[in-house]
N, C-alpha and C positions, 0 to 999 in steps of 0.2 A: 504494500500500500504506500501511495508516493506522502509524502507529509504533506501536511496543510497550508506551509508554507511553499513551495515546491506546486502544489496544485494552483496555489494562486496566482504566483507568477506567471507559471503556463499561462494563465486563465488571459493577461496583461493586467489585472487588479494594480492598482496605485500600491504601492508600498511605503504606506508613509512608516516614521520610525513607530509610530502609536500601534499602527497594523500588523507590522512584522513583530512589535512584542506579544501582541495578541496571540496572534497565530503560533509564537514559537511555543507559548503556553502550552499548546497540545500537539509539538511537536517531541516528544518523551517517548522513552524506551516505554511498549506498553501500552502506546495509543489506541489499539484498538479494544481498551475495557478503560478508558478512561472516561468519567462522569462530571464533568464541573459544572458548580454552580456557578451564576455572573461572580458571586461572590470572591469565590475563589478565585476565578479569571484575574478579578482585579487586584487582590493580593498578589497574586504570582506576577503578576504584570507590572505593578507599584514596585517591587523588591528588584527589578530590571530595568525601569524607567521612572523614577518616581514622579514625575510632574503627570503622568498621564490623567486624566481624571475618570472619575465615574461615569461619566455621559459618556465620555467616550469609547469605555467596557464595552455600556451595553447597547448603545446604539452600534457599534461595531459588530458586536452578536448577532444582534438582530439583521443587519446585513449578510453576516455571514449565512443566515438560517433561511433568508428569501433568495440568497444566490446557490443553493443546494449545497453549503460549502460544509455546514457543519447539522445536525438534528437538534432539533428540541423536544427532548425527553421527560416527559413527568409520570414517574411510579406510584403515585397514589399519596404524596405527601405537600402538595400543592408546589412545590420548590423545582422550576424548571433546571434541569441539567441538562447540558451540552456537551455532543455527542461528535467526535469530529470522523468516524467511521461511515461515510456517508458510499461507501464502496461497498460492500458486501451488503445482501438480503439478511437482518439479524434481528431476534428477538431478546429481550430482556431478562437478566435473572437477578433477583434481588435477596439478598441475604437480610433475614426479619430481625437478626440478634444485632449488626452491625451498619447492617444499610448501607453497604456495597453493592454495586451494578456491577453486573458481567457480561456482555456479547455472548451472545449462543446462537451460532446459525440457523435460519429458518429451510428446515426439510423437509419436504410433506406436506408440508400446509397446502390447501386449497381454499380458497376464497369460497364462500357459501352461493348455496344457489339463490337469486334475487326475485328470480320469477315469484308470481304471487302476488303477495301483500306488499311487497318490497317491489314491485314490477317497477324498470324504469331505474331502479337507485344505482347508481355506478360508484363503485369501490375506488377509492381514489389510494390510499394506502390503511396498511397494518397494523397494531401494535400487541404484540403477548408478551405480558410479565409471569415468569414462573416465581414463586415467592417459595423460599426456602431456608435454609443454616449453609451457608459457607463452610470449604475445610476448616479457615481459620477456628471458626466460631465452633463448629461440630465435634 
């Protein structure tokens, strides 16, 4: 999987220094089970560039989420996380002791049949959270 940063260039996105700290955020050994919240984003991005601000976090996120660059992911705890695994077909696994996310590949799944009562509705995308105990925690 090419990094976030690395996809965006390709992409010709602006690389301002606010952008490239962003993105390198979830350019980490591991990315593809990484979870952040804007929170953390902007921690980890503060300790790299400290003038950057908050606006700039999350309005940067939110770019990044309408140009397919990274997902916005929320497990049942109202607190969106950000997904920068936007390459692979993947569902959710959240450990209930710790409240760690983990990628688990989607196999199998078939989208339900709509005909009926549903006639007409078109599936735009997926999302399945398996809830569980992680090794850690297990």
């Amino acid at each position: 999987m090419d990094s976030l940063t690395e996809r965006l260039t390709e992409r010709g996105w602006r690389m301002t220094p606010q952008r490239r700290v962003i993105s390198s955020v979830f350019d980490v050994s591991g990315a593809a089970n990484i979870h952040l919240t804007a929170e953390e984003v902007l921690e980890r991005a503060v300790a790299a560039l400290p003038e950057i601000s908050r606006a700039t976090v999350y309005n940067t996120l939110g770019e990044l989420v309408d140009a397919g660059e990274l997902l916005s992911v929320r497990v049942g705890d109202r607190i969106t996380r950000y997904d920068p695994n936007v390459m692979s077909d993947h569902h959710h696994m959240v450990c209930n002791e710790c409240g760690a996310i983990f990628d688990v590949p989607a196999r199998g799944m078939r989208a339900p049949n709509t005909s009926g009562a549903a006639d007409g509705f078109v599936i735009q995308s997926t999302e399945v959270i398996y809830r569980g105990v992680c090794a850690d925690c297990g």
